[in-house]
C-alpha positions as CSV (number, residue, x, y, z in Angstrom):
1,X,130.7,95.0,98.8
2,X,130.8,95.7,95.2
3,X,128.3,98.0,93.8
4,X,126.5,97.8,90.4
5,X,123.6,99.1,88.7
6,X,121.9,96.3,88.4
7,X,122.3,93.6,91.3
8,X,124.3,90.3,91.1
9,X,121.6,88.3,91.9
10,X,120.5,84.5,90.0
11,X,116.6,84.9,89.5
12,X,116.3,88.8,90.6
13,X,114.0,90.8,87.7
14,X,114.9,94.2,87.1
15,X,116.7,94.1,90.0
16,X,118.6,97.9,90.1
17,X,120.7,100.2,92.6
18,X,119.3,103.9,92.6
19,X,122.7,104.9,94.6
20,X,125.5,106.6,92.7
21,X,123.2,109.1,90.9
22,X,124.1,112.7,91.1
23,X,121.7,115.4,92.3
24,X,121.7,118.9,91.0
25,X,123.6,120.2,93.8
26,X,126.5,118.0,93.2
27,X,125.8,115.0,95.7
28,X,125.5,111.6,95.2
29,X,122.5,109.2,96.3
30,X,124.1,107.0,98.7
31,X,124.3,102.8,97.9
32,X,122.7,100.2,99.8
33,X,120.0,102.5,100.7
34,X,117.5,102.3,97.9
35,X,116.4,99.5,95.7
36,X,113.9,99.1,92.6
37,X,113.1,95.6,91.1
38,X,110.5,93.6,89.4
39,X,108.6,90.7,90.7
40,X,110.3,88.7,93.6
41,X,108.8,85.1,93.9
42,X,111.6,83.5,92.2
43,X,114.6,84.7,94.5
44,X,116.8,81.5,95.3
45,X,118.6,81.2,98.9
46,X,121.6,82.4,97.8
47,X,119.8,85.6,96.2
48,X,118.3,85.8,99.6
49,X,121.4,85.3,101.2
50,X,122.9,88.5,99.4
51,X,120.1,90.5,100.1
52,X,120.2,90.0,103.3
53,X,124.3,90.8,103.9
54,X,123.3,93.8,101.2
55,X,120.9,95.3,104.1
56,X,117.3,94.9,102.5
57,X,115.3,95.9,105.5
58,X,112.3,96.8,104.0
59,X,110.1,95.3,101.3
60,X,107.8,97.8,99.9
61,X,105.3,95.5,97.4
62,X,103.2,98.0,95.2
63,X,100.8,95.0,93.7
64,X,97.4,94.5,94.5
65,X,96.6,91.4,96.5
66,X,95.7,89.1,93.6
67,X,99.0,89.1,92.3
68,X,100.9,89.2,96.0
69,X,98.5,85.5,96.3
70,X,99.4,84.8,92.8
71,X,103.8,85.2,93.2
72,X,104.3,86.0,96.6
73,X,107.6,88.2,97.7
74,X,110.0,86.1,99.4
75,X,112.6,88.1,101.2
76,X,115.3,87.5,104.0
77,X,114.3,87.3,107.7
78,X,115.3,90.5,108.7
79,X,113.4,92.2,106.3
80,X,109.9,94.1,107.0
81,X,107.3,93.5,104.6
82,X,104.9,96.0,103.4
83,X,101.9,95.4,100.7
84,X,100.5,98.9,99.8
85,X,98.6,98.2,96.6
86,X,99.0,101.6,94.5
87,X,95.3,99.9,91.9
88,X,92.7,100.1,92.4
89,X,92.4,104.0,91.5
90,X,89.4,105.1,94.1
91,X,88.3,108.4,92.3
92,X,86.9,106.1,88.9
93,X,88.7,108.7,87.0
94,X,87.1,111.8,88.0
95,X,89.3,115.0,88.0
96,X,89.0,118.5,89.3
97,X,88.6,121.5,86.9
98,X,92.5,122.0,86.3
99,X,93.3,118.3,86.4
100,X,91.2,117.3,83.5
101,X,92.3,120.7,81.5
102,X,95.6,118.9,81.9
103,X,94.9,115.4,80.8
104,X,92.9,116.9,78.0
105,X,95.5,118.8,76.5
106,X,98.5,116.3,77.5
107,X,96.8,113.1,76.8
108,X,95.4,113.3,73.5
109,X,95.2,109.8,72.7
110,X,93.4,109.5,75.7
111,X,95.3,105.9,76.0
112,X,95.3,104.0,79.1
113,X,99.3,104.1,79.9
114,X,98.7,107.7,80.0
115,X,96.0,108.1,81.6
116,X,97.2,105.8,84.5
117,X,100.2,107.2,84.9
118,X,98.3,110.7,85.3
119,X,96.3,108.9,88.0
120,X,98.8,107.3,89.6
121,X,100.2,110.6,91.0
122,X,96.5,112.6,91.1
123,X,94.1,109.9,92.6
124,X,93.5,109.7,96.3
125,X,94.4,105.6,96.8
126,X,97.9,106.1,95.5
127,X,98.3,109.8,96.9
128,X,97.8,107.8,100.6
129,X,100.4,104.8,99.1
130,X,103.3,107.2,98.5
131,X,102.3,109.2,101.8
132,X,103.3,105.9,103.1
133,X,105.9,105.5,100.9
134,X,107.8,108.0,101.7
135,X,106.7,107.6,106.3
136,X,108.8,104.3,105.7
137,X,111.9,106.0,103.6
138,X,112.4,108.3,106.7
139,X,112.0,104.9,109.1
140,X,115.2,104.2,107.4
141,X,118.2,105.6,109.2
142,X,120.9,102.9,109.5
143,X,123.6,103.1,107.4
144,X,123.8,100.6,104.6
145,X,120.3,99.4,105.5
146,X,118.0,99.3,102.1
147,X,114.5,99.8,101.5
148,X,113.2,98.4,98.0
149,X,110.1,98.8,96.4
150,X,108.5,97.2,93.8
151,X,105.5,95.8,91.3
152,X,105.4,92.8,88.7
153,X,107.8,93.9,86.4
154,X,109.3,97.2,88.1
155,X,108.5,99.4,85.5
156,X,105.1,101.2,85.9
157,X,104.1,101.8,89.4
158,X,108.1,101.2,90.6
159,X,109.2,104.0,87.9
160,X,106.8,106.5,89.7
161,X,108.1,105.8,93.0
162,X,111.1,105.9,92.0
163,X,110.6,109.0,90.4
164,X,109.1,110.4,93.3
165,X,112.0,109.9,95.5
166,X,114.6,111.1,93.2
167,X,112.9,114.2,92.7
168,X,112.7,114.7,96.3
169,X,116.7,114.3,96.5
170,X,117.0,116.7,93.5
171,X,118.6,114.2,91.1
172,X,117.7,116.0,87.6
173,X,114.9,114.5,85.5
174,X,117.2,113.6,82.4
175,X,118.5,110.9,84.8
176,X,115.1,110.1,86.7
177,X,114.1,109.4,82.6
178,X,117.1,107.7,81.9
179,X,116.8,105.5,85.2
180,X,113.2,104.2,84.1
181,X,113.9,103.7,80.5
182,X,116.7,101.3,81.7
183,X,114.1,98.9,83.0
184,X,113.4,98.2,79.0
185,X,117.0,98.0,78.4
186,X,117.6,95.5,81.1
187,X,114.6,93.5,79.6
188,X,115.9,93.4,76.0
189,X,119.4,92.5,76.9
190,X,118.4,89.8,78.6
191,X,118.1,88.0,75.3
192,X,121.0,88.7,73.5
193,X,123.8,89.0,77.2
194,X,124.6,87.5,79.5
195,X,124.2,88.7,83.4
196,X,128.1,89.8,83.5
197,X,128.1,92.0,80.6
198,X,124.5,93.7,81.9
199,X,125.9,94.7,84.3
200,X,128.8,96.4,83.3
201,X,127.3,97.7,80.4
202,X,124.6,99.3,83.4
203,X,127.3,100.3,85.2
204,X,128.7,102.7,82.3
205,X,125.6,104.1,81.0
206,X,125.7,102.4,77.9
207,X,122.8,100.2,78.6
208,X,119.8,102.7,78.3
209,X,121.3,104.2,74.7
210,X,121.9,101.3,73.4
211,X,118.0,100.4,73.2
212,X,117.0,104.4,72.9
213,X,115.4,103.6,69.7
214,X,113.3,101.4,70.6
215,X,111.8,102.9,74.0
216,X,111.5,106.5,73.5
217,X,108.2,106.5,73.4
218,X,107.6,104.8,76.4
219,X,109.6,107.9,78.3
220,X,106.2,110.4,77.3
221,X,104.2,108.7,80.5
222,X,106.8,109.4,82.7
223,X,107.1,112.9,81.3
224,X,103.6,113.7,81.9
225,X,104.2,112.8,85.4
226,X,106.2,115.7,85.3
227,X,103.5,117.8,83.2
228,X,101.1,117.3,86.4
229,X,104.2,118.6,88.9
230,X,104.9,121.7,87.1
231,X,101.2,123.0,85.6
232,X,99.5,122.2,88.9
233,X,101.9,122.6,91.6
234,X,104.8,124.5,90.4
235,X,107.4,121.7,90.2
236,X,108.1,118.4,91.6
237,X,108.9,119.5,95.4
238,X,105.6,121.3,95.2
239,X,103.5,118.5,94.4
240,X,106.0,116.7,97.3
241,X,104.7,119.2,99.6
242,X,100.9,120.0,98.8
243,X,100.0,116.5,98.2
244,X,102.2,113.8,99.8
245,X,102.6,116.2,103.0
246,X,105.9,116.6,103.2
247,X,107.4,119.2,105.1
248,X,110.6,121.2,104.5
249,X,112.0,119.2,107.5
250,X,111.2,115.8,105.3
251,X,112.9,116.4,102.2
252,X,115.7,117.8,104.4
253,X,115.8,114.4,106.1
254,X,115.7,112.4,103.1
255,X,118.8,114.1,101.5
256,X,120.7,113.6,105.2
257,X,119.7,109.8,105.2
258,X,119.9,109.0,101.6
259,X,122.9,111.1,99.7
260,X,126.5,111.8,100.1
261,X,128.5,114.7,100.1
């Protein structure tokens, strides 16, 4: 099966491979193993159909329930649906001492994008989502067997987790960034290109740049995602370990089930 970027699918949104990126160490995440997309209620037969010979096997929704009621996933029959809503935040935005040092002095605007991203990775509801999160990624050990995660428009919530578990394979951040701002990219091409020349364009790298302009500042909520890993926990394997749980043995896992030599 061929494998691109972003997926060959009729009515997929956002619909991306994280496999082929390269880790710090010189490995590669594997394909077929981990997908990101947008909302899913429009997926045709034949969309389904090529999901299900792709492997999907799990269907991680990140919405709350009012928009699961509102476009509901559909999936192939094979695949395992999970809803683990990462809103609403349970803490009602109330830090400890050296978390709201942090948003103070990262977030001066105080704006809600950054703010929520901030939250997303420091409030307890979505701490106990990507403990979850990551219990299914290591449920995952066939080969060529993909789990796929997702929100409305697989940007936001998606670009955490998917930041999450690149970090945990060691893929460098200039690509995590680069991976999230292609979600944009994919988004503004869609009015001037055609599904082909995405695609290839994707495949290349040339997607992402070619709309830098016009998203870079939408990269600085990721990047204070990163802010909170490294000024409270000394990096993003030791925010991996002291607040999602994982173990030495778990990130070791992750990069036997989902990256090449």
């Amino acid at each position: 099966m061929e494998h691109n970027r972003v997926l060959r699918l009729q009515h997929g949104i956002n619909f991306r491979e994280l496999g082929g990126y390269q880790t710090t160490a010189g490995k590669t995440v594997k394909w077929q193993k981990l997908l990101r997309c947008g909302g899913m209620s429009l997926l045709t037969k034949a969309d389904l159909h090529y999901l299900d010979h792709y492997g999907l096997r799990y269907d991680i929704d990140l919405r709350q329930e009012s928009e699961t009621k509102l476009s509901p996933d559909r999936y192939p029959k094979r695949t395992t649906y999970l809803n683990t809503s990462v809103y609403p935040f349970a803490d009602n935005r109330c830090f400890d001492r050296h978390q709201k040092k942090l948003v103070k002095r990262l977030v001066a605007d105080e704006s809600f994008g950054a703010q929520t991203y901030v939250q997303m990775v420091t409030d307890s509801h979505p701490v106990k989502v990507w403990q979850k999160f990551f219990t299914t990624l290591l449920a995952n050990t066939e080969p060529n067997q993909s789990v796929l995660f997702h929100c409305a428009a697989g940007k936001d919530r998606t670009g955490v987790a998917a930041a999450l578990i690149l970090t945990a394979l060691d893929v460098p951040r200039k690509t995590i960034l680069q991976d999230y701002l292609l979600t944009n990219a994919v988004f503004m091409a869609a009015d001037s290109m055609d599904t082909a020349t995405i695609i290839t364009k994707a495949n290349a790298g040339d997607l992402a740049s070619q709309f830098n302009v016009e998203m870079s500042v939408e990269v600085a909520n990721l990047k204070l995602v990163f802010c909170v890993f490294d000024e409270l926990y000394g990096g993003g394997i030791g925010y991996l370990h002291e607040v999602l749980g994982l173990s030495v043995a778990d990130i070791n896992d992750l990069k036997m089930l989902y990256l090449d030599d």
